[in-house]
C-alpha positions in Angstrom: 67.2 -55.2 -11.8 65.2 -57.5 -9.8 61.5 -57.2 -8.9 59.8 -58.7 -5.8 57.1 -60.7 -6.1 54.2 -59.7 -3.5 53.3 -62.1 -0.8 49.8 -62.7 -1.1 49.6 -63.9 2.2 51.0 -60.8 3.6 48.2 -59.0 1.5 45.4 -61.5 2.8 47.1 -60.7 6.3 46.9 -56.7 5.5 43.1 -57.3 4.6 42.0 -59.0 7.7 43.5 -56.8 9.9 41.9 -54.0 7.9 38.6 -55.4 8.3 39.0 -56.4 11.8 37.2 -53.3 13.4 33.9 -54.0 11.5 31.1 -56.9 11.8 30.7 -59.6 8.9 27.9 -57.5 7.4 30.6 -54.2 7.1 33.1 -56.6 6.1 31.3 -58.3 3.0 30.1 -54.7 2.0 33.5 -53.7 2.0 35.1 -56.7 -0.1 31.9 -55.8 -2.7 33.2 -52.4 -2.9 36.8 -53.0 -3.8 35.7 -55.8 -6.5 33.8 -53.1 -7.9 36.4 -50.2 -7.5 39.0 -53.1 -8.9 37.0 -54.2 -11.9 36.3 -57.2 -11.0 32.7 -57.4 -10.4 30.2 -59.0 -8.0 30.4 -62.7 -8.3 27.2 -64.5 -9.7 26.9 -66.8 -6.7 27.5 -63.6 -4.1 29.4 -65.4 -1.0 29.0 -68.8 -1.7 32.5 -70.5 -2.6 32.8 -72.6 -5.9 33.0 -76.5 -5.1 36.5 -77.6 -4.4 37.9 -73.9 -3.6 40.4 -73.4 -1.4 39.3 -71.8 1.7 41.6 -68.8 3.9 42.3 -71.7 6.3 43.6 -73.6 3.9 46.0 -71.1 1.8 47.1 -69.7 5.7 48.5 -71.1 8.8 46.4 -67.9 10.7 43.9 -70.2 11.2 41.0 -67.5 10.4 37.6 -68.3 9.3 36.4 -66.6 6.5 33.1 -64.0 7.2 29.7 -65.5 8.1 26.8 -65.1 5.4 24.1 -62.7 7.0 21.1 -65.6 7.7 18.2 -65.3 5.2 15.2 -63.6 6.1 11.6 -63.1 4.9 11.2 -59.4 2.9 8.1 -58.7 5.1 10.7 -58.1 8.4 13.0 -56.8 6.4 11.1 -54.2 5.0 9.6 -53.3 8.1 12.8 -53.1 9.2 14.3 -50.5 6.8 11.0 -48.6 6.5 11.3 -47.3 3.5 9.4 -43.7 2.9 9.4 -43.7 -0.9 8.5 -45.6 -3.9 12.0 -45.6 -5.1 13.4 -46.2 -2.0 11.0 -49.1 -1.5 12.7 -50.4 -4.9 16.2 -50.5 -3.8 15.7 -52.1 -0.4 13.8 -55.2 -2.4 16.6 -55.1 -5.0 18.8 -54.8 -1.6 17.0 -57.8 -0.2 16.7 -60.3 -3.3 20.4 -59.5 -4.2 21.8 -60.7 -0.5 19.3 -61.7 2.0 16.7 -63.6 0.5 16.9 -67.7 0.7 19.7 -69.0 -1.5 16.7 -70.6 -4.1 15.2 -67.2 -4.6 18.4 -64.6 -4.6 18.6 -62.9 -7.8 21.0 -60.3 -9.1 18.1 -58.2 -11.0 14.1 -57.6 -10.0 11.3 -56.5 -12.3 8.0 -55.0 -11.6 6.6 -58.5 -10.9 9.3 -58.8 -8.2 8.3 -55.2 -7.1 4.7 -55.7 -7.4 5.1 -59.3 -5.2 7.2 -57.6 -2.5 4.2 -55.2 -1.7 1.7 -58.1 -1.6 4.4 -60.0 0.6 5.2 -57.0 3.3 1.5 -55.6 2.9 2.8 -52.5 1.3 0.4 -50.5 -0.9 0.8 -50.7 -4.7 2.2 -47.9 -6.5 -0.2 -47.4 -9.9 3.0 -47.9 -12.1 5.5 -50.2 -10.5 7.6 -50.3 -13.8 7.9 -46.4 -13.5 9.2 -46.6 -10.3 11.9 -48.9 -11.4 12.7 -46.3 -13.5 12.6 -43.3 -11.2 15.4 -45.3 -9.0 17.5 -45.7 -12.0 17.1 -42.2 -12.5 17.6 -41.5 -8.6 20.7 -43.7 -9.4 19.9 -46.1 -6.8 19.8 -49.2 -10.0 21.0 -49.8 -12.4 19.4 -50.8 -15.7 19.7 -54.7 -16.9 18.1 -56.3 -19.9 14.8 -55.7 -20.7 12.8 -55.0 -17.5 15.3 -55.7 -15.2 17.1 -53.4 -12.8 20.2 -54.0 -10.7 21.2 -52.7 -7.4 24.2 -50.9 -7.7 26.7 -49.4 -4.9 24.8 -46.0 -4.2 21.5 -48.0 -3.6 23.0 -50.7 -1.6 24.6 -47.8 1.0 21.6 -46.2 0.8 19.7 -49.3 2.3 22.7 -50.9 4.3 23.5 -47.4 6.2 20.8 -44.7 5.6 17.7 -46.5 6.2 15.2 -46.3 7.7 15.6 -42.7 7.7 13.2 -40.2 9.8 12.1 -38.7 6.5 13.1 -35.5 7.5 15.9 -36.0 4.2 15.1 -35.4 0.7 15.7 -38.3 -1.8 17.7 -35.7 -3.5 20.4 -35.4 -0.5 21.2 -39.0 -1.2 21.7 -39.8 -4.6 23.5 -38.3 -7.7 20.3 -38.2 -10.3 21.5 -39.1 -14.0 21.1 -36.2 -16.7 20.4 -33.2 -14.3 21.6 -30.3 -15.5 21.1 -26.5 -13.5 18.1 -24.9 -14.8 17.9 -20.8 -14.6 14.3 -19.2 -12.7 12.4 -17.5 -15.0 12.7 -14.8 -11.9 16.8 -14.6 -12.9 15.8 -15.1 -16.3 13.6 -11.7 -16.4 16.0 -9.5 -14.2 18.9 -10.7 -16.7 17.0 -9.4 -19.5 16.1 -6.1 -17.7 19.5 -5.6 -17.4 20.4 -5.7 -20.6 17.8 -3.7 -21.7 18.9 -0.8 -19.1 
């Protein structure tokens, strides 16, 4: 019995007209999130093609140019932009920023507390008293990720929370937007008491 080979091309054909309804920004989101759902993982160089790669153009007679990059921008706009109520939130829009927006000589797939502690100096932000705990309560939050030593990486449910929640009127808990890690359902000692009085009776 014979098997078909897929067409690539009608797959790449499949994909553009799937992404068609949304702007580049939605569209290189999108792509992110089905490496990610596929396994194969967030290139190092995010969006910039490898030296001698063949482009869409190229491997297609369509004729259709690939997305646009977003255009850098300084964190200081950008954060005023997203507004950011929290601390941890504050954490995932700079992870957000150095990750894809920042200038190509300063993008970076993981921040620290210095790169935390450099963004508030930068979008005159105050200083939380312990920038590396913050770090922490986002990776808790599960907006990042945790990296090597210090380092904490962005990871899908922070990067939705800053590309289509924020800024938020801060009428929304941080809990009604994340999944926290370890959390488990904790009785009232209220329930606790009227359980036991029952049990007495």
């Amino acid at each position: 019995m014979s098997t078909t080979k897929p067409d690539d091309l009608q797959a790449v054909r499949d994909l553009v007209d799937a992404l068609q309804p949304f702007d580049d920004i939605e569209r290189d989101r999108i792509i992110r999130w089905a490496r990610e759902k596929l396994g194969m993982g967030v290139p190092a160089s995010i969006g910039a093609p490898s030296v001698g790669a063949p482009t869409l153009e190229a491997a297609s007679s369509s004729g259709g140019a690939p997305p646009s990059l977003e255009a850098a921008q300084d964190i200081s706009s950008f954060i005023a932009k997203k507004d950011p109520k929290s601390d941890v939130h504050f954490a995932a829009a700079v992870a957000y920023y150095y990750q894809f927006l920042a200038p190509a000589s300063e993008r970076k797939a993981a921040i620290t507390r210095e790169d935390l502690i450099d963004a508030c100096r930068k979008a005159t932000r105050r200083r939380p008293k312990t920038p590396a705990q913050v770090l922490v309560n986002a990776y808790h939050q599960g907006f990042l990720d945790r990296g090597e030593r210090g380092q904490y990486r962005l990871n899908s449910v922070g990067e939705n929370l800053v590309a289509m929640v924020l800024p938020s009127d801060g009428s929304a808990s941080s809990s009604s937007t994340t999944s926290t890690r370890g959390s488990s359902p904790r009785k009232s000692s209220a329930a606790k008491k009227k359980s036991g009085r029952g049990k007495r009776a």
